[in-house]
C-alpha atoms as a printed R data frame, in Angstrom:
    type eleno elety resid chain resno       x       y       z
1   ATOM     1    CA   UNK     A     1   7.026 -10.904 -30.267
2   ATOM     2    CA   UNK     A     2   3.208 -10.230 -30.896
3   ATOM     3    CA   UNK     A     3   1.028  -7.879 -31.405
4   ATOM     4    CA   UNK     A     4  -0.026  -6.038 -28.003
5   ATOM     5    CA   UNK     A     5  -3.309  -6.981 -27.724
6   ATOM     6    CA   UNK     A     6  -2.828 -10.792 -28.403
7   ATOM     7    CA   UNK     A     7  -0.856 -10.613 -25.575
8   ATOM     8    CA   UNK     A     8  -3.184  -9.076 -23.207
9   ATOM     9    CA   UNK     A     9  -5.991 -11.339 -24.303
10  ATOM    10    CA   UNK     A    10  -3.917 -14.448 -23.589
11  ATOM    11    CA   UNK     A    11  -2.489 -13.189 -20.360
12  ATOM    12    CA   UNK     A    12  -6.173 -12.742 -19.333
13  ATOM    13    CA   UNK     A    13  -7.217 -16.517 -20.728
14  ATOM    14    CA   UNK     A    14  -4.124 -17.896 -19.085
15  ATOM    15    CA   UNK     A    15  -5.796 -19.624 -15.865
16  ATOM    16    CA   UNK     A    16  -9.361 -20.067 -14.775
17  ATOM    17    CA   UNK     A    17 -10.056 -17.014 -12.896
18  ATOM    18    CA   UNK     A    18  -9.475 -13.047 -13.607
19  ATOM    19    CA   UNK     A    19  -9.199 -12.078  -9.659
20  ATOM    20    CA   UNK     A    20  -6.055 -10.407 -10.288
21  ATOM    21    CA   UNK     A    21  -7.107  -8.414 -13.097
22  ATOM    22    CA   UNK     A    22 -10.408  -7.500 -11.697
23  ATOM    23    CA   UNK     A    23  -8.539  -6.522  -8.656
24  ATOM    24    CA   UNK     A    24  -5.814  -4.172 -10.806
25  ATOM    25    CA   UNK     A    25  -8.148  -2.826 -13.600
26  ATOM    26    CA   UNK     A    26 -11.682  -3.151 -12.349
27  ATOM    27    CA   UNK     A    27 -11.915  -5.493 -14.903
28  ATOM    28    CA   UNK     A    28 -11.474  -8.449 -16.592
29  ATOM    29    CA   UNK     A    29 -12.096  -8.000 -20.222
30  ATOM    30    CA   UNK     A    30  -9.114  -7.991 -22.832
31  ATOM    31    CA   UNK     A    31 -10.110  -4.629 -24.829
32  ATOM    32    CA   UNK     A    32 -10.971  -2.211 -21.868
33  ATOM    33    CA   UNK     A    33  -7.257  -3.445 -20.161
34  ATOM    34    CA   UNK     A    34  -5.371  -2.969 -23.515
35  ATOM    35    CA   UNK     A    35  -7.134   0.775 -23.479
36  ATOM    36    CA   UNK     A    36  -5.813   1.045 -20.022
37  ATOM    37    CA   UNK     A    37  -2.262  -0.165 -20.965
38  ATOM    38    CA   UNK     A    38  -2.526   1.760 -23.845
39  ATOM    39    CA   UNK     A    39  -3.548   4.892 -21.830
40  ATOM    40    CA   UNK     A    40  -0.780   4.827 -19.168
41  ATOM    41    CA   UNK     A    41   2.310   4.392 -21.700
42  ATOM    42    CA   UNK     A    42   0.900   7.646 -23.638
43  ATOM    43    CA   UNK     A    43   0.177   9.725 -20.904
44  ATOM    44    CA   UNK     A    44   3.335   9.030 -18.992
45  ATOM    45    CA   UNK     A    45   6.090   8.118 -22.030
46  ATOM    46    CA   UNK     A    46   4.091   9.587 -24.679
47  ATOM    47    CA   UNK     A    47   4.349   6.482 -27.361
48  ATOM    48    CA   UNK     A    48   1.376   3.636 -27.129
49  ATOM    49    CA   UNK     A    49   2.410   0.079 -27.094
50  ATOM    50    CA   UNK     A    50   2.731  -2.066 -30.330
51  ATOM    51    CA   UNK     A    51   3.823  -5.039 -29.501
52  ATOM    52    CA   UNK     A    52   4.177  -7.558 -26.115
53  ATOM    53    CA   UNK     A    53   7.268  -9.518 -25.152
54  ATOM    54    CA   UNK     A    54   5.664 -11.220 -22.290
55  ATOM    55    CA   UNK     A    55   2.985 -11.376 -19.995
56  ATOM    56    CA   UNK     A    56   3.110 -12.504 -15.917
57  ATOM    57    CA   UNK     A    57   0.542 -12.974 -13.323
58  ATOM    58    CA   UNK     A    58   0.728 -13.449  -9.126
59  ATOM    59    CA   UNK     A    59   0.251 -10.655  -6.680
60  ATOM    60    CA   UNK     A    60  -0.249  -8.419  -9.360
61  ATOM    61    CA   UNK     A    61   0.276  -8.243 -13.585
62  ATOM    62    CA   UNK     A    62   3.239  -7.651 -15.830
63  ATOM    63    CA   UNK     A    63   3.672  -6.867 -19.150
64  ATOM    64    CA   UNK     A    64   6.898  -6.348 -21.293
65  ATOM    65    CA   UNK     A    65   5.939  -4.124 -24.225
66  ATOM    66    CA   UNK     A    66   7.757  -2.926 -27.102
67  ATOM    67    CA   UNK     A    67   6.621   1.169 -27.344
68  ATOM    68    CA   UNK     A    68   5.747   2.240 -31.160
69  ATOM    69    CA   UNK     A    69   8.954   4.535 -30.455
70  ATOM    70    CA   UNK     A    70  11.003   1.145 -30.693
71  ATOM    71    CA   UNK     A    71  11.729   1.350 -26.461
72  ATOM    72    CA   UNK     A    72  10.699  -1.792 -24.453
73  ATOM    73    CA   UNK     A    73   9.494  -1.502 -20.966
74  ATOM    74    CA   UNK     A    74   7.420  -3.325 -18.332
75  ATOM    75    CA   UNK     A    75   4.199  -1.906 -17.383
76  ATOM    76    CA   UNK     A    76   3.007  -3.647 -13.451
77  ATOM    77    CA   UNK     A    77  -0.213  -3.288 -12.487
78  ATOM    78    CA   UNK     A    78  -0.872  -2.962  -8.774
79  ATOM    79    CA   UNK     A    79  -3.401  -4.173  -6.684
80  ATOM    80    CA   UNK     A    80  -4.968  -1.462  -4.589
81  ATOM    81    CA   UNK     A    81  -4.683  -3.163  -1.198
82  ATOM    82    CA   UNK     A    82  -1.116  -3.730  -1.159
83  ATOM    83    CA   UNK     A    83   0.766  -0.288  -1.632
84  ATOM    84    CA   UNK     A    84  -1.059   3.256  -2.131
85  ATOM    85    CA   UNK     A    85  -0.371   5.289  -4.539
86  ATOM    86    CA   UNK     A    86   1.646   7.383  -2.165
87  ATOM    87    CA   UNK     A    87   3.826   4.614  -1.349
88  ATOM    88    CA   UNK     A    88   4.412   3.760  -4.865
89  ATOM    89    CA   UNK     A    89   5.976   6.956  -5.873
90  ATOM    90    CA   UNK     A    90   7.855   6.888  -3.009
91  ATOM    91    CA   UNK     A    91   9.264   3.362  -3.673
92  ATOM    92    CA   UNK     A    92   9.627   4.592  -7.283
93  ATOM    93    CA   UNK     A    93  12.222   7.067  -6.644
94  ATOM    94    CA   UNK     A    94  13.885   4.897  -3.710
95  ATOM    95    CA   UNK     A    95  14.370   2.587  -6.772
96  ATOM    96    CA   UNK     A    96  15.449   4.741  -9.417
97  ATOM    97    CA   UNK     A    97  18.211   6.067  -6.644
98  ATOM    98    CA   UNK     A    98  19.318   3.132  -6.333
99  ATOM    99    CA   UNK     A    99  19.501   2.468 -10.029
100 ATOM   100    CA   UNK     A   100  21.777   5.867  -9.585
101 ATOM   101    CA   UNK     A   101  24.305   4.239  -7.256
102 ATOM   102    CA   UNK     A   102  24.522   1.189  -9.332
103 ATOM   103    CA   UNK     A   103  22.342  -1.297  -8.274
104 ATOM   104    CA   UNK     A   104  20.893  -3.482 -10.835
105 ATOM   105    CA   UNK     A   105  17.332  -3.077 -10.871
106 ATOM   106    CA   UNK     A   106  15.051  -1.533 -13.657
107 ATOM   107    CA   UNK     A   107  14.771   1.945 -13.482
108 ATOM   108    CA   UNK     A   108  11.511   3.499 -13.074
109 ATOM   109    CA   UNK     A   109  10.610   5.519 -15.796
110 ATOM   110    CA   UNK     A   110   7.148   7.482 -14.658
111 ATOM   111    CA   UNK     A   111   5.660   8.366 -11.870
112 ATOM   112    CA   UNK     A   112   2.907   5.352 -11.322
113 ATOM   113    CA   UNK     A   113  -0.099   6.079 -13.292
114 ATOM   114    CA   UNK     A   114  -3.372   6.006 -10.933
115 ATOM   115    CA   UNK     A   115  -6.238   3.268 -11.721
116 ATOM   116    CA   UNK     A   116  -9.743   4.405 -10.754
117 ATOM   117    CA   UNK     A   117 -10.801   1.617  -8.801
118 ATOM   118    CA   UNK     A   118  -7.494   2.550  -6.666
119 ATOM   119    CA   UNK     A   119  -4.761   0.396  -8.343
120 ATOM   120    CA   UNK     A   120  -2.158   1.725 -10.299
121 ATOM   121    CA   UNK     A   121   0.714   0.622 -12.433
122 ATOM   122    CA   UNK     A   122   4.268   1.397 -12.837
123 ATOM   123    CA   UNK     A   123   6.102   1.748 -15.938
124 ATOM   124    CA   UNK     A   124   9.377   0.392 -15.996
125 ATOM   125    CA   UNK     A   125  12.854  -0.229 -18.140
126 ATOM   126    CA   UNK     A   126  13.059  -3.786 -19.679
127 ATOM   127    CA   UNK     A   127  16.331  -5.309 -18.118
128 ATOM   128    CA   UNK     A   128  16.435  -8.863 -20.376
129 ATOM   129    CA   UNK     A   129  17.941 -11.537 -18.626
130 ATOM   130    CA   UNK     A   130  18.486 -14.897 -18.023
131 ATOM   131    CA   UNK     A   131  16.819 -17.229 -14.869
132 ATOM   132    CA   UNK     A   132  19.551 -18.920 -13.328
133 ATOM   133    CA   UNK     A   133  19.588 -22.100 -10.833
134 ATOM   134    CA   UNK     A   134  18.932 -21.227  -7.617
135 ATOM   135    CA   UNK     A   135  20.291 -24.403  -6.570
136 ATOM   136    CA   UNK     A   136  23.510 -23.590  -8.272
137 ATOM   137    CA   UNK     A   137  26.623 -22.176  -6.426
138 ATOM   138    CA   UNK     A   138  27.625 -19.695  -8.204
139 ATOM   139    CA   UNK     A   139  24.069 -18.688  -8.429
140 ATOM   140    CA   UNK     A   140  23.321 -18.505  -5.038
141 ATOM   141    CA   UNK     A   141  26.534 -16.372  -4.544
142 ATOM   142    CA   UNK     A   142  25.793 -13.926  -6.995
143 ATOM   143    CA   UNK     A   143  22.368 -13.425  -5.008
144 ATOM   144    CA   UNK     A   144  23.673 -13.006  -1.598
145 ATOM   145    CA   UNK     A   145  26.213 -10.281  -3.098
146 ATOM   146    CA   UNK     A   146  23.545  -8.236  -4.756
147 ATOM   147    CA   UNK     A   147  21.588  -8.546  -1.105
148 ATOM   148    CA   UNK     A   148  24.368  -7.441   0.484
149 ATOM   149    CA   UNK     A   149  24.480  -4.456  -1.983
150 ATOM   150    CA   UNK     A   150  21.151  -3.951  -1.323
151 ATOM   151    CA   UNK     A   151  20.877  -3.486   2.317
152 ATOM   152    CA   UNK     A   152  24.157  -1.511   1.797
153 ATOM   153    CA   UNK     A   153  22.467   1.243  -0.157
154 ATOM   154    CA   UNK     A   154  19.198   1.431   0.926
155 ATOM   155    CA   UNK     A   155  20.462   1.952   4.647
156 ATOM   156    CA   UNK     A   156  19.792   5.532   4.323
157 ATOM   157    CA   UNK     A   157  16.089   4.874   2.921
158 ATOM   158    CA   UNK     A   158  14.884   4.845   6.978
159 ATOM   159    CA   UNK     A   159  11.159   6.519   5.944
160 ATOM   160    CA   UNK     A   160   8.141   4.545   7.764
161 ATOM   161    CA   UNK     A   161   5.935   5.519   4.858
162 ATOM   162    CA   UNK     A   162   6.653   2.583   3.316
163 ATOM   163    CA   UNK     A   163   5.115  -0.014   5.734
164 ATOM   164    CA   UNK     A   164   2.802  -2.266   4.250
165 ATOM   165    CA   UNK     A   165  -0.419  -3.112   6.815
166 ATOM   166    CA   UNK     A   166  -0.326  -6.448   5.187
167 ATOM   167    CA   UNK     A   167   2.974  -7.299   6.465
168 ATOM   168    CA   UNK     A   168   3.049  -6.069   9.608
169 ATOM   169    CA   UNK     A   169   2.968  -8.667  12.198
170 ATOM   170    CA   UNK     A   170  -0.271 -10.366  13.481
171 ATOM   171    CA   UNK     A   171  -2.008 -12.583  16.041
172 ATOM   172    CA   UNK     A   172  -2.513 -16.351  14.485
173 ATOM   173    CA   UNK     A   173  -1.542 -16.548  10.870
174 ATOM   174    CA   UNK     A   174   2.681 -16.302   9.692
175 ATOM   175    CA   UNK     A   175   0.785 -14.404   7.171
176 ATOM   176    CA   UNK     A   176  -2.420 -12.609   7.688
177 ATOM   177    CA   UNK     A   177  -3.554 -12.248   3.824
178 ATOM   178    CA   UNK     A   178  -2.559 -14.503   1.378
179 ATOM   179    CA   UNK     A   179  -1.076 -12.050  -1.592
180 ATOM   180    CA   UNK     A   180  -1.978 -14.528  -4.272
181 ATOM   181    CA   UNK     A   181  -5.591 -14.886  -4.728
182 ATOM   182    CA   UNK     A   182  -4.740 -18.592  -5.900
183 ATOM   183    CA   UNK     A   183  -4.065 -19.536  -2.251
184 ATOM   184    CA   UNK     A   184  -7.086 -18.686  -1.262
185 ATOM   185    CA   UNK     A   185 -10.508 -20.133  -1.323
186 ATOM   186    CA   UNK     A   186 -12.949 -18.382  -2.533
């Protein structure tokens, strides 16, 4: 582990742009994103962040953190174009209902925490794991059973709310945004 801020300030130096974090926070500097992190985990769990576990960057940011109250979760920051606010509570308690009936996934453990440039970030439980094979049987197995689960449960989850305009279908293009600022030009 180490300390919180380190973290963010790597995470940040970690490739040659800052799209994604400009796009999340508004910002790319290390300090005013730690006060943001900082911020969210006191206002929704009520203990600040002390130290990171890990830090992750495509569509959007990730970052395990170990709470001052000794609990680890995983704070995801959202960009604003791809789910609204609305849509993220909504998923949120889709997800923590399925947490209910069993399904492995991290349980959500706030309602997301709004960003003022119209991101927001979730605040989830740390589920430590391991990355398996893909390639490997057994893996691939194990995958196609938890889908199955999956689609199993969240049959009765019918609501439109949830549609994403970015992946709805469109003329030209398989895909009519790139979600990863890295395969695109700019």
């Amino acid at each position: 582990m180490q300390e919180f801020d380190e973290l963010v300030a790597e995470s940040v130096a970690r490739l040659d742009h800052t799209l994604i974090e400009q796009s999340v926070f508004g910002a790319d500097d290390p300090a005013l994103i730690v006060q943001f992190l900082r911020s969210a985990c006191l206002q929704a769990l009520g203990s600040p962040p002390m130290a990171g576990l890990f830090a992750a960057k495509n569509i959007g940011l990730s970052y395990g953190l170990q709470l001052a109250d000794g609990r680890r979760v995983v704070v995801k920051g959202h960009q604003p174009w791809v789910r609204s606010l609305v849509q993220a509570r909504l998923a949120g308690k889709i997800q923590a209902e399925l947490c209910e009936a069993g399904f492995p996934a991290p349980r959500p453990l706030a309602d997301p925490v709004p960003i003022s440039n119209g991101g927001h970030l979730t605040i989830e439980e740390y589920k430590p794991g391991e990355l398996g094979d893909a390639h490997s049987p057994s893996v691939r197995r194990e995958m196609a059973e938890r889908l199955a689960d999956l689609i199993r449960l969240a049959q009765q989850f019918t609501s439109t709310d949830l549609t994403v305009p970015w992946l709805a279908p469109a003329e030209g293009p398989l895909w009519p945004r790139a979600h990863n600022y890295l395969l695109t030009s700019h």
